[in-house]
C-alpha positions as CSV (number, residue, x, y, z in Angstrom):
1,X,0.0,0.0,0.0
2,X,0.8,3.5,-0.9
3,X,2.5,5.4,2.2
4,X,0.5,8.8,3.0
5,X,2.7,11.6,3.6
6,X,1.5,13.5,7.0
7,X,3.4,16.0,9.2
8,X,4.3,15.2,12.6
9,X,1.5,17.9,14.2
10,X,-1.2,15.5,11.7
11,X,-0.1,12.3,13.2
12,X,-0.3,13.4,16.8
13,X,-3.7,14.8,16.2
14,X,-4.8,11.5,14.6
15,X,-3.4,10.0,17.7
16,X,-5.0,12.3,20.7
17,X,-8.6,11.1,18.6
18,X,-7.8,7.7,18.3
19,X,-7.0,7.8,22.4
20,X,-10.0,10.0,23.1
21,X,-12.2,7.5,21.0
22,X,-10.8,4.2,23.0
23,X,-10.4,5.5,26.0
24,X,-12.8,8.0,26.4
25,X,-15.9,7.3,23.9
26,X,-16.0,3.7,23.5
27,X,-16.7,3.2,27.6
28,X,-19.4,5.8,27.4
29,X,-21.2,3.8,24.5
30,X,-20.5,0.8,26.4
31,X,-21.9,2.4,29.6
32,X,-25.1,4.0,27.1
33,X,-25.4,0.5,25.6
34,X,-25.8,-1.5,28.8
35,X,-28.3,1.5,30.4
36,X,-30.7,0.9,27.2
37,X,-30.7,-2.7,27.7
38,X,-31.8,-2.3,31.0
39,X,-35.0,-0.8,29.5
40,X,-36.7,-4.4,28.9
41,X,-37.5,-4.7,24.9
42,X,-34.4,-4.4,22.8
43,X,-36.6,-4.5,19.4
44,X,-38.6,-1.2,20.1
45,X,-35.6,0.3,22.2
46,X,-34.3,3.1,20.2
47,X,-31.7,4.0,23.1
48,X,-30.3,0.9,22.3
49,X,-30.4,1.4,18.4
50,X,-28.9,5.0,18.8
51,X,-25.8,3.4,21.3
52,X,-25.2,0.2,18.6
53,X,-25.1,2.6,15.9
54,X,-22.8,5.0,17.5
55,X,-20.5,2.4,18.6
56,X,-20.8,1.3,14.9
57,X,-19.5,4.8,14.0
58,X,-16.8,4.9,16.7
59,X,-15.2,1.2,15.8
60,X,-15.3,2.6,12.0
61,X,-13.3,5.9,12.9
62,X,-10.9,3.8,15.3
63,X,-10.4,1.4,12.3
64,X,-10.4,4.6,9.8
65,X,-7.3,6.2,12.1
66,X,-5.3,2.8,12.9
67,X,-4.9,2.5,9.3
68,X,-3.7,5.8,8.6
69,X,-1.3,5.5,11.0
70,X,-0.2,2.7,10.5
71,X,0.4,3.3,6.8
72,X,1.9,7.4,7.1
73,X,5.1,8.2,6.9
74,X,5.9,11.2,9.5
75,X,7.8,14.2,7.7
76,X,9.4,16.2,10.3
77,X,9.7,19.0,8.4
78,X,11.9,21.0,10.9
79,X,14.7,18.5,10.4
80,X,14.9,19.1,6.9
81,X,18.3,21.9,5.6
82,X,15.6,24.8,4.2
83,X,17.2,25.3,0.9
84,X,14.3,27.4,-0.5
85,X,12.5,25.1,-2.2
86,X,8.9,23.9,-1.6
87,X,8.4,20.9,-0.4
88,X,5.6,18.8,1.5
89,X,5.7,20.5,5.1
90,X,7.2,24.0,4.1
91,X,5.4,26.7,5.0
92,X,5.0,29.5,1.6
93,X,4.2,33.1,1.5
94,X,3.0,33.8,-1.8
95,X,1.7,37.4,-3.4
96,X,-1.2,37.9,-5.6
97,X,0.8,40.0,-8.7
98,X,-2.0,41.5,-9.5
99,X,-3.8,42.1,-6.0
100,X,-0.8,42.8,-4.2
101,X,-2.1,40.4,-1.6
102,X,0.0,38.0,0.5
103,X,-1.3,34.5,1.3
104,X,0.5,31.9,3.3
105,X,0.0,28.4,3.1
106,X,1.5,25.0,4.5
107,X,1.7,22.2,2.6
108,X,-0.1,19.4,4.6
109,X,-1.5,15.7,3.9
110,X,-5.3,15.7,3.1
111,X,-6.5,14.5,6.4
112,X,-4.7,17.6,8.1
113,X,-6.0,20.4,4.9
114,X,-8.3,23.5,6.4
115,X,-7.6,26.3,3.8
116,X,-9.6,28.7,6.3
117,X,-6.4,27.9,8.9
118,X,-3.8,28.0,5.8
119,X,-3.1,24.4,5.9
120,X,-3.5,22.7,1.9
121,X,-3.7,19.3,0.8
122,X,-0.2,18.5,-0.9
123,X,-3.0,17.0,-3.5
124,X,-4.1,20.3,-4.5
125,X,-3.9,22.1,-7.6
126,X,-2.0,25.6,-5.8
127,X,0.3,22.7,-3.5
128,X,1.1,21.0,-6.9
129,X,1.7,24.0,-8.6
130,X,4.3,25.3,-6.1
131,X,5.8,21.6,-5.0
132,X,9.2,22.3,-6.1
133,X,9.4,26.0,-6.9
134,X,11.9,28.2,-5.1
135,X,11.9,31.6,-3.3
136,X,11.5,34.3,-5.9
137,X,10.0,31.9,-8.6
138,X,6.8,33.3,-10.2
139,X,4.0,30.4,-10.6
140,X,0.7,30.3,-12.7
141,X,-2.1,28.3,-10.5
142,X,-5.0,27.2,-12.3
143,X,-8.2,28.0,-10.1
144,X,-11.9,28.0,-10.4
145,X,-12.0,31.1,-11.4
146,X,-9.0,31.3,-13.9
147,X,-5.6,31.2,-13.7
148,X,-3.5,33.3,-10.4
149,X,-0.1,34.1,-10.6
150,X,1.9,34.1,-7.5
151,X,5.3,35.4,-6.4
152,X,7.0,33.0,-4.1
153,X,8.2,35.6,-1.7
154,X,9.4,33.1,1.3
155,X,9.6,29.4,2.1
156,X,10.1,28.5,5.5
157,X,10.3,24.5,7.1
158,X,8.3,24.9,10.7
């Protein structure tokens, strides 16, 4: 299987929900599970069919997460020489050339991407277009709306 690249702040957030969901979640669906069989009736108990399906829900996620982990490989990005380029990890300050506007975005694995905190999928079509660019470099990113061209103003590995 294909190894998915993930920085070392998206694994340990994978990991504080995957100890949260055993250790924390799974009793208290046990706990709601045994409660609604106390209730008599199990067919017309929906208790019961809310707790089974939320445990159904929180074995899938723990399953989900196990097998991201277990198949990442960690990029500490902060051990890495910064030689100015972009690479999965870095941290890029980019300018509009036509709006004048500065953006900065971190390259980040898909399960860690949240473009409203900066953080974008190494999958997507700006990441791609600067993956391997340097500082200085002027890139065209196809968007929704047309094509953008950036000025890589800095590249930093956080």
């Amino acid at each position: 299987m294909n190894q998915i690249p993930m920085t070392v702040r998206g694994a340990d957030l994978l990991k504080q929900e995957l100890d949260f969901l055993k250790n924390t979640r799974r009793p208290e669906i046990i706990k709601a599970i045994a409660e609604a069989r106390e209730h008599g009736d199990l067919k017309e108990n929906a208790e019961y069919h809310a707790a089974r399906e939320q445990q159904g829900f929180c074995e899938g996620r723990i399953q989900e997460i196990e097998s991201k982990l277990s198949n990442c490989q960690i990029i500490d990005i902060t051990k890495i020489p910064n030689n100015g380029k972009v690479i999965f990890g870095a941290t890029v300050v980019l300018v509009n050339t036509e709006t004048d506007e500065e953006v900065t975005y971190q390259i980040v694995g898909d399960d860690e991407a949240d473009i409203k905190s900066g953080l974008i999928s190494v999958n997507s079509p700006i990441a791609r277009g600067l993956i391997g660019k340097e500082v200085d470099d002027t890139v065209n990113i196809a968007v929704p709306s047309g094509t953008v061209e950036f000025d890589i103003v800095e590249v930093n590995y956080l």
